[in-house]
PyMOL Python script that loads the backbone (N, CA, C, O; Angstrom):
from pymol import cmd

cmd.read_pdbstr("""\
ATOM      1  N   UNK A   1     120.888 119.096  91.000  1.00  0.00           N
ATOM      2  CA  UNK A   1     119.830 118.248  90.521  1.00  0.00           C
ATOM      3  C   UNK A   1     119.850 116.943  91.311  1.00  0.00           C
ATOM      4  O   UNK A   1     120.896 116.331  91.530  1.00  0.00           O
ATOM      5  N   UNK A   2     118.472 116.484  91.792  1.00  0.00           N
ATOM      6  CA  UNK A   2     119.032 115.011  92.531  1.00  0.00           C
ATOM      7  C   UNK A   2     118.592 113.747  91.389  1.00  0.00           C
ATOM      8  O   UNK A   2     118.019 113.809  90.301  1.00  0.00           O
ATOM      9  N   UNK A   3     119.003 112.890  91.978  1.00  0.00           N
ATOM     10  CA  UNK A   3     119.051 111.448  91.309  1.00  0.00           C
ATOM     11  C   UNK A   3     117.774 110.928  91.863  1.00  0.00           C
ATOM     12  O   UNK A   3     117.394 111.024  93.030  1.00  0.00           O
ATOM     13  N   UNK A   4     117.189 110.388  90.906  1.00  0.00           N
ATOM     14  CA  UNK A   4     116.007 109.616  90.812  1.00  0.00           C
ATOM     15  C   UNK A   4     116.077 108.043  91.393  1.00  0.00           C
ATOM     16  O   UNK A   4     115.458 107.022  91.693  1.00  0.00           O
ATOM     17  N   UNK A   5     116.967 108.520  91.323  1.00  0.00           N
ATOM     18  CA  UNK A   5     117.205 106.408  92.181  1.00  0.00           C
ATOM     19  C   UNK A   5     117.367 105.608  90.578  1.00  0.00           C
ATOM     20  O   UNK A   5     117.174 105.980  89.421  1.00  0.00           O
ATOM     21  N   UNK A   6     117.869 104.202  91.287  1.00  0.00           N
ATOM     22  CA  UNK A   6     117.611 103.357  90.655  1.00  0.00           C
ATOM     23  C   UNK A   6     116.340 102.154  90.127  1.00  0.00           C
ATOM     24  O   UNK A   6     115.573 101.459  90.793  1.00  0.00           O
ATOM     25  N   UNK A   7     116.505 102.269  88.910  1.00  0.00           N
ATOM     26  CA  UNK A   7     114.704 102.090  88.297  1.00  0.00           C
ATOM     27  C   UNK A   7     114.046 100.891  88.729  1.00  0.00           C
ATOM     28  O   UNK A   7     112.878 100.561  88.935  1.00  0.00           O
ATOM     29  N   UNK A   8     115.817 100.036  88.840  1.00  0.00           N
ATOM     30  CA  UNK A   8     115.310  98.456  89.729  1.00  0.00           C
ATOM     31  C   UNK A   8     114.760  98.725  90.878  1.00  0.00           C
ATOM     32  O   UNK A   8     113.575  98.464  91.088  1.00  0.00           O
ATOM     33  N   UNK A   9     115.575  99.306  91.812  1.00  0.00           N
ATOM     34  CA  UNK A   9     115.006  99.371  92.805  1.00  0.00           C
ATOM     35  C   UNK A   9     113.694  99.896  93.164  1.00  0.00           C
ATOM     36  O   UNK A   9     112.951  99.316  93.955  1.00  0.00           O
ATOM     37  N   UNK A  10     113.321 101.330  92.403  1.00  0.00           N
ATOM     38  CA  UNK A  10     111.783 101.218  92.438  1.00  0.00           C
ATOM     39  C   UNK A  10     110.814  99.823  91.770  1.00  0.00           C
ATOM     40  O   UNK A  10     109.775  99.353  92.234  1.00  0.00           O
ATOM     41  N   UNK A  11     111.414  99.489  90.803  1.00  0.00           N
ATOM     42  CA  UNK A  11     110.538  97.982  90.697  1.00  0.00           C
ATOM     43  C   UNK A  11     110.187  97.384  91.220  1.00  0.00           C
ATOM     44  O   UNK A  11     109.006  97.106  91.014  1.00  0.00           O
ATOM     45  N   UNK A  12     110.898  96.705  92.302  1.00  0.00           N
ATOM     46  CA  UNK A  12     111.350  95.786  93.218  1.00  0.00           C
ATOM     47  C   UNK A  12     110.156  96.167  94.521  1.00  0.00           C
ATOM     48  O   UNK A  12     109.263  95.502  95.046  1.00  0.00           O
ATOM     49  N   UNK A  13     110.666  97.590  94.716  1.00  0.00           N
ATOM     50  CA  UNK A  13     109.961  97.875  95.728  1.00  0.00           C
ATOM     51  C   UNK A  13     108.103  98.283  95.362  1.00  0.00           C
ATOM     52  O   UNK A  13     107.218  98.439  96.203  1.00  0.00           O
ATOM     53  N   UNK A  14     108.003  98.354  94.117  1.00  0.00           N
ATOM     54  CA  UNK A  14     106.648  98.505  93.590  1.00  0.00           C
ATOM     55  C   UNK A  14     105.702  97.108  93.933  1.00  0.00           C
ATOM     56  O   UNK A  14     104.684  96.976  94.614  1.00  0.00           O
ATOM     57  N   UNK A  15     106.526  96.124  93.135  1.00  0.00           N
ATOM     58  CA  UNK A  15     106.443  94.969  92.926  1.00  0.00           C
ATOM     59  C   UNK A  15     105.732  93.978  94.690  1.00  0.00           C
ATOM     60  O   UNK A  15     104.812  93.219  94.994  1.00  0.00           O
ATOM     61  N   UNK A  16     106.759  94.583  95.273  1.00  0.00           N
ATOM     62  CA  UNK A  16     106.435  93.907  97.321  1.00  0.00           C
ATOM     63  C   UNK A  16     105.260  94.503  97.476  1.00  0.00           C
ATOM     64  O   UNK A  16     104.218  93.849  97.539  1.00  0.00           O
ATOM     65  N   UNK A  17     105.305  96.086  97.571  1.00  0.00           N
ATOM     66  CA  UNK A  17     104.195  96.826  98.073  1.00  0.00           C
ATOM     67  C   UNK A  17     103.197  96.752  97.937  1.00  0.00           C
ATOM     68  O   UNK A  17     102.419  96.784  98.891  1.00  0.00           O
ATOM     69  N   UNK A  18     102.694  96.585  96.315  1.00  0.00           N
ATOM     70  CA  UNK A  18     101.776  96.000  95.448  1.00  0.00           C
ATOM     71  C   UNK A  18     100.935  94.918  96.099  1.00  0.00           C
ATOM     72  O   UNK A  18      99.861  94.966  96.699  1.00  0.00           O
ATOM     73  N   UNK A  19     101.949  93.704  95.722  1.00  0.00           N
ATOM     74  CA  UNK A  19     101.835  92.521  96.401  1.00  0.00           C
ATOM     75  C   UNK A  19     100.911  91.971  97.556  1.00  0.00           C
ATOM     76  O   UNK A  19      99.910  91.269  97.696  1.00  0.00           O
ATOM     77  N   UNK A  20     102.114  92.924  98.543  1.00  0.00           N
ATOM     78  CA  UNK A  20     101.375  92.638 100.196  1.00  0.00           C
ATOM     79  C   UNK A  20     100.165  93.678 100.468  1.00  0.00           C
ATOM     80  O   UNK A  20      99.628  93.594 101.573  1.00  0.00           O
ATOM     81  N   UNK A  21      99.687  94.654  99.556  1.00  0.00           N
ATOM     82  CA  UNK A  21      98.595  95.140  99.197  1.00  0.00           C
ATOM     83  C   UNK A  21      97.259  94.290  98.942  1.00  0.00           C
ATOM     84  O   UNK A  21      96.131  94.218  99.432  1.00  0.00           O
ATOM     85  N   UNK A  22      97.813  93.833  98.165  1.00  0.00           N
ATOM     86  CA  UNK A  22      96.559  93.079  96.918  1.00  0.00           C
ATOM     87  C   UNK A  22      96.154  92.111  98.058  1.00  0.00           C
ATOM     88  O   UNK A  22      94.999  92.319  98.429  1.00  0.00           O
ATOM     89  N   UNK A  23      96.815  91.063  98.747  1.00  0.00           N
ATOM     90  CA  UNK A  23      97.292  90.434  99.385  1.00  0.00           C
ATOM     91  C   UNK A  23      96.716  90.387 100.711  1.00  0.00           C
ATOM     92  O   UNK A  23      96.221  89.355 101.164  1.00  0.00           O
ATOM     93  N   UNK A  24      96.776  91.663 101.450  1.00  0.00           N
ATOM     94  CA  UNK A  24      95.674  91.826 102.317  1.00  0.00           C
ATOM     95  C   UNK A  24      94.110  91.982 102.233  1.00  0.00           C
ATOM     96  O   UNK A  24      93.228  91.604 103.005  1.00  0.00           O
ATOM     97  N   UNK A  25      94.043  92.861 100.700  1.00  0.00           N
ATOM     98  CA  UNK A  25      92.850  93.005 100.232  1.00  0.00           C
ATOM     99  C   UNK A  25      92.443  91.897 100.306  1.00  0.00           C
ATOM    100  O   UNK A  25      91.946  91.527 101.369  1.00  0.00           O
ATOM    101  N   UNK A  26      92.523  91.059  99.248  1.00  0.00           N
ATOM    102  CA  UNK A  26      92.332  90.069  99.005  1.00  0.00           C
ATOM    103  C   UNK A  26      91.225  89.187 100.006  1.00  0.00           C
ATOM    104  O   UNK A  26      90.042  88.858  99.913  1.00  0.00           O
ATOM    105  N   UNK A  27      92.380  88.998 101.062  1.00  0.00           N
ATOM    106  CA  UNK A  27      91.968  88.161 102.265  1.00  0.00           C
ATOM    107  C   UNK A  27      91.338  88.518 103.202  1.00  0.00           C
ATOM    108  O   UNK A  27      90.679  87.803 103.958  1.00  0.00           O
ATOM    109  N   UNK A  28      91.511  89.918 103.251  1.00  0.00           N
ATOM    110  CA  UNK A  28      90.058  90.875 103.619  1.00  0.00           C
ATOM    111  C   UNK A  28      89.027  90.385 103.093  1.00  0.00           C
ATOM    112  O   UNK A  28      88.294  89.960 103.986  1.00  0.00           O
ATOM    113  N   UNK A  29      88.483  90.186 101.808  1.00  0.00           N
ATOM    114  CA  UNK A  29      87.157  90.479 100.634  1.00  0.00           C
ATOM    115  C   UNK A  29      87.435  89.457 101.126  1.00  0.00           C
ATOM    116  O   UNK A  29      87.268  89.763 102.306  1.00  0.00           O
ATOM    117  N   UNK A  30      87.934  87.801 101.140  1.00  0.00           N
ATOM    118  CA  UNK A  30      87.857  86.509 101.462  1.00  0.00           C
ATOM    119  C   UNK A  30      87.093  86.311 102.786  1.00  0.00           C
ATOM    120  O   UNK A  30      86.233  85.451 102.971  1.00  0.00           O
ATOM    121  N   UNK A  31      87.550  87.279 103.738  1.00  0.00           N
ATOM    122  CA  UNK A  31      87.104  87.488 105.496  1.00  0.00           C
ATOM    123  C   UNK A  31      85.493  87.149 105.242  1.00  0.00           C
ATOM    124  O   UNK A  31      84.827  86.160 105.547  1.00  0.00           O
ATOM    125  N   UNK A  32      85.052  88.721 104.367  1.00  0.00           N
ATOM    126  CA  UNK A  32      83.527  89.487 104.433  1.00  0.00           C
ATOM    127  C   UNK A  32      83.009  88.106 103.347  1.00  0.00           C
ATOM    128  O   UNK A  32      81.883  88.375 102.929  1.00  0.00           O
ATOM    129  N   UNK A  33      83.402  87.032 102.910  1.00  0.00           N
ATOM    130  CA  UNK A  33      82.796  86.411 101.667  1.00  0.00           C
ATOM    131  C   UNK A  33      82.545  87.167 100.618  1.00  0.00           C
ATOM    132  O   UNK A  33      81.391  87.164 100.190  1.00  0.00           O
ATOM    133  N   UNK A  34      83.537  87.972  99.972  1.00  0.00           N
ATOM    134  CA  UNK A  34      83.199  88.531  98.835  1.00  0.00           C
ATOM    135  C   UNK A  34      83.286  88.388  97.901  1.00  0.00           C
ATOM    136  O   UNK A  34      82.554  88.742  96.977  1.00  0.00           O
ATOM    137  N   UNK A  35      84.465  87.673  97.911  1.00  0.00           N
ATOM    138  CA  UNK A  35      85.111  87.051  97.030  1.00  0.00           C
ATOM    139  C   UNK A  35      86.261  86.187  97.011  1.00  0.00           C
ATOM    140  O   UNK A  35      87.189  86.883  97.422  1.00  0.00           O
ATOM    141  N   UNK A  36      86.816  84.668  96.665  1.00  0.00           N
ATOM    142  CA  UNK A  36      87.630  83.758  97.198  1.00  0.00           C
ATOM    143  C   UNK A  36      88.999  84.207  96.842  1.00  0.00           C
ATOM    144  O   UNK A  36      88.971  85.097  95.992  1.00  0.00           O
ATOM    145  N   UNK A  37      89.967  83.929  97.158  1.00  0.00           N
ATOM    146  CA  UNK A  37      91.111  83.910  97.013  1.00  0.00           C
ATOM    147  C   UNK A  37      91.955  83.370  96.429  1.00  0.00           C
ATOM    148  O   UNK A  37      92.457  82.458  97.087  1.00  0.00           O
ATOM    149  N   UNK A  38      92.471  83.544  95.220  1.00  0.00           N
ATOM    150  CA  UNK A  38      93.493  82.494  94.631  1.00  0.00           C
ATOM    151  C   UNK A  38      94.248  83.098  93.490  1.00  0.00           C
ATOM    152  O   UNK A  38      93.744  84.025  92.857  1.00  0.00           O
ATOM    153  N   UNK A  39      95.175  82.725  93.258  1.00  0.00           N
ATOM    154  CA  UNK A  39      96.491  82.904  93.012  1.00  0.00           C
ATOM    155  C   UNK A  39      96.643  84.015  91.386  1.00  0.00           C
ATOM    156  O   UNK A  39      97.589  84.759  91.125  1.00  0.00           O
ATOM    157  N   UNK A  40      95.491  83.798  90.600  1.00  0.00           N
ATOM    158  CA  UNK A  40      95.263  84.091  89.801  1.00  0.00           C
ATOM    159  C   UNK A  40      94.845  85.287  90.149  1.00  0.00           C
ATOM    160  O   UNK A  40      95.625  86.170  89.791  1.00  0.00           O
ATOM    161  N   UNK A  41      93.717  85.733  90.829  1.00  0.00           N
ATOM    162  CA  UNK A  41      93.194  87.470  91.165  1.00  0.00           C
ATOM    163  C   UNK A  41      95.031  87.979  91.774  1.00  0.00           C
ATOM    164  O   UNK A  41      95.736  88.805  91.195  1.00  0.00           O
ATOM    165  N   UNK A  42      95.431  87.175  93.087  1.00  0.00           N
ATOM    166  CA  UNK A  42      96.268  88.061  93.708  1.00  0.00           C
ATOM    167  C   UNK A  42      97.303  88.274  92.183  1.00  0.00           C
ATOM    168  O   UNK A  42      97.715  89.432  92.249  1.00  0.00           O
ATOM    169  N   UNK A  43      97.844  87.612  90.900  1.00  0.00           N
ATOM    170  CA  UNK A  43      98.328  87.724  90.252  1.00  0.00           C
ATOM    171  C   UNK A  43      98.329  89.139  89.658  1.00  0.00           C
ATOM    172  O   UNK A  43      99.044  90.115  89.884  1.00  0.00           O
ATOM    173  N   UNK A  44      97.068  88.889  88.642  1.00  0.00           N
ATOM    174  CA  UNK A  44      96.303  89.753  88.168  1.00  0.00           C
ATOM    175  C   UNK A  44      96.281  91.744  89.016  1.00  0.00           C
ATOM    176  O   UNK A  44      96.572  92.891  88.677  1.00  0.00           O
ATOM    177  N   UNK A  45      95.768  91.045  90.142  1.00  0.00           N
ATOM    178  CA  UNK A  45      95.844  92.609  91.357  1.00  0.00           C
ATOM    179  C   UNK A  45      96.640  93.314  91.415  1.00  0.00           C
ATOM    180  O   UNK A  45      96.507  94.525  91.592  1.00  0.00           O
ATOM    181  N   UNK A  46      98.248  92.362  91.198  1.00  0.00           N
ATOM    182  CA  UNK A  46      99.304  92.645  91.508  1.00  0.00           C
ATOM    183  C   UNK A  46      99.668  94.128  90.536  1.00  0.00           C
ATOM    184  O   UNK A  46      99.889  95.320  90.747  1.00  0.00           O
ATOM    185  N   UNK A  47      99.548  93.033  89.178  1.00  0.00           N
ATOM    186  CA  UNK A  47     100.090  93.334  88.075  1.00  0.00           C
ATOM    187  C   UNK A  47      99.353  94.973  87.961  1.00  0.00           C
ATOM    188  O   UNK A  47      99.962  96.036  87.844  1.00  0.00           O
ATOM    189  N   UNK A  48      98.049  94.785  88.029  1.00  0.00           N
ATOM    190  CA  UNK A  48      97.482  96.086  87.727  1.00  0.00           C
ATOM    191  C   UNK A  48      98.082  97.184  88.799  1.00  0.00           C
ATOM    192  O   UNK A  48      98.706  98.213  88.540  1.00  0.00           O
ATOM    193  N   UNK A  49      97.695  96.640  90.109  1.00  0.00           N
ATOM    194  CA  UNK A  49      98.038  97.843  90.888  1.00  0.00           C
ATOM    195  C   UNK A  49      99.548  98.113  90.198  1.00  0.00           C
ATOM    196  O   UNK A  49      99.447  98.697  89.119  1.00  0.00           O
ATOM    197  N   UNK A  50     100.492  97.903  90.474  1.00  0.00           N
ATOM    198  CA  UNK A  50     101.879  98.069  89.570  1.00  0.00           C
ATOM    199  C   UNK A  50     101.945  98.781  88.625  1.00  0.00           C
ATOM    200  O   UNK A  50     102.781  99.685  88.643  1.00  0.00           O
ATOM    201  N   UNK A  51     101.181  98.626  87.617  1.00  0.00           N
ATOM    202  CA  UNK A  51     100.944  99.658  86.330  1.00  0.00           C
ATOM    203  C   UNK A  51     100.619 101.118  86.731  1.00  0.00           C
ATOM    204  O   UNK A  51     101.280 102.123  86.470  1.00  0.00           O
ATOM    205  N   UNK A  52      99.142 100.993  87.611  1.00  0.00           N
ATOM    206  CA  UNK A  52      98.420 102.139  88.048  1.00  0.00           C
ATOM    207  C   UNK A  52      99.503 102.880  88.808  1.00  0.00           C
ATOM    208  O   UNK A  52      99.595 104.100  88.674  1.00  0.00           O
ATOM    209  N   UNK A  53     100.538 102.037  89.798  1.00  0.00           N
ATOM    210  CA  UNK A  53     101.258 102.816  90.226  1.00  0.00           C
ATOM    211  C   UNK A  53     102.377 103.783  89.500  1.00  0.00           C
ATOM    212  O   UNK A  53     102.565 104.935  89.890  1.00  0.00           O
ATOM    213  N   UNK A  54     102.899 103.358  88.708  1.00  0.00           N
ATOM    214  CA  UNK A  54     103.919 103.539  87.386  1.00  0.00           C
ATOM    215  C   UNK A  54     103.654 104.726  86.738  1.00  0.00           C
ATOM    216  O   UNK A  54     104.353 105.723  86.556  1.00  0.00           O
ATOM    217  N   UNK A  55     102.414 104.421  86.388  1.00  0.00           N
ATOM    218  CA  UNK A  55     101.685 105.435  85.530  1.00  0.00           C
ATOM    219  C   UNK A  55     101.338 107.194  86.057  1.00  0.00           C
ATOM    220  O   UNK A  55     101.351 108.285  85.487  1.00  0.00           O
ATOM    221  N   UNK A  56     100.999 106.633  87.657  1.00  0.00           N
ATOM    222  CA  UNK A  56     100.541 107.997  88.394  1.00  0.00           C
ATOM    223  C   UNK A  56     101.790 108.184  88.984  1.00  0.00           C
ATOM    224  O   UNK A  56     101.652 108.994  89.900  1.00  0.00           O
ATOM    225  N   UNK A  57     103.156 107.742  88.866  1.00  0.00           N
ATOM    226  CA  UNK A  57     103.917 108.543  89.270  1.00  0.00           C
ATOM    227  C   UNK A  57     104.931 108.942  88.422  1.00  0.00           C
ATOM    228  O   UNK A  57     106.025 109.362  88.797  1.00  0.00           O
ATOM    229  N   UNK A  58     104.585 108.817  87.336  1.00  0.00           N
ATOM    230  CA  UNK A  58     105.461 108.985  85.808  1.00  0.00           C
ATOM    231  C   UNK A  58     105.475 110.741  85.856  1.00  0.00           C
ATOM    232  O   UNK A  58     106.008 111.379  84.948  1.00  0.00           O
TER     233      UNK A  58
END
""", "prot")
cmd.dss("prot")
cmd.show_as("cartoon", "prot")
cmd.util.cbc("prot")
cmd.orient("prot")
């Protein structure tokens, strides 16, 4: 049977990926004027993508 890893460490690494995700988006949609950038969406982005990720790999 293998080991699933450690749960921190998928956190951790959810948490960056997420992040520098949202992060590019972000400043992409900022590029095209789509929408501004600030600390609160990339927050928010974060958090969700994170969940969504969690969830679809549960």
């Amino acid at each position: 049977m293998q080991s699933r890893g450690d749960p921190r460490v998928h956190f951790v690494m959810n948490l960056l990926l997420s992040a520098a995700f949202v992060y590019m988006l972000l400043r992409g949609l900022e590029f095209l004027d789509v929408v501004a950038f600030s600390l609160v969406r990339f927050a928010i982005g974060t958090l969700l993508l994170m969940a969504i990720t969690h969830v679809v790999t549960q």
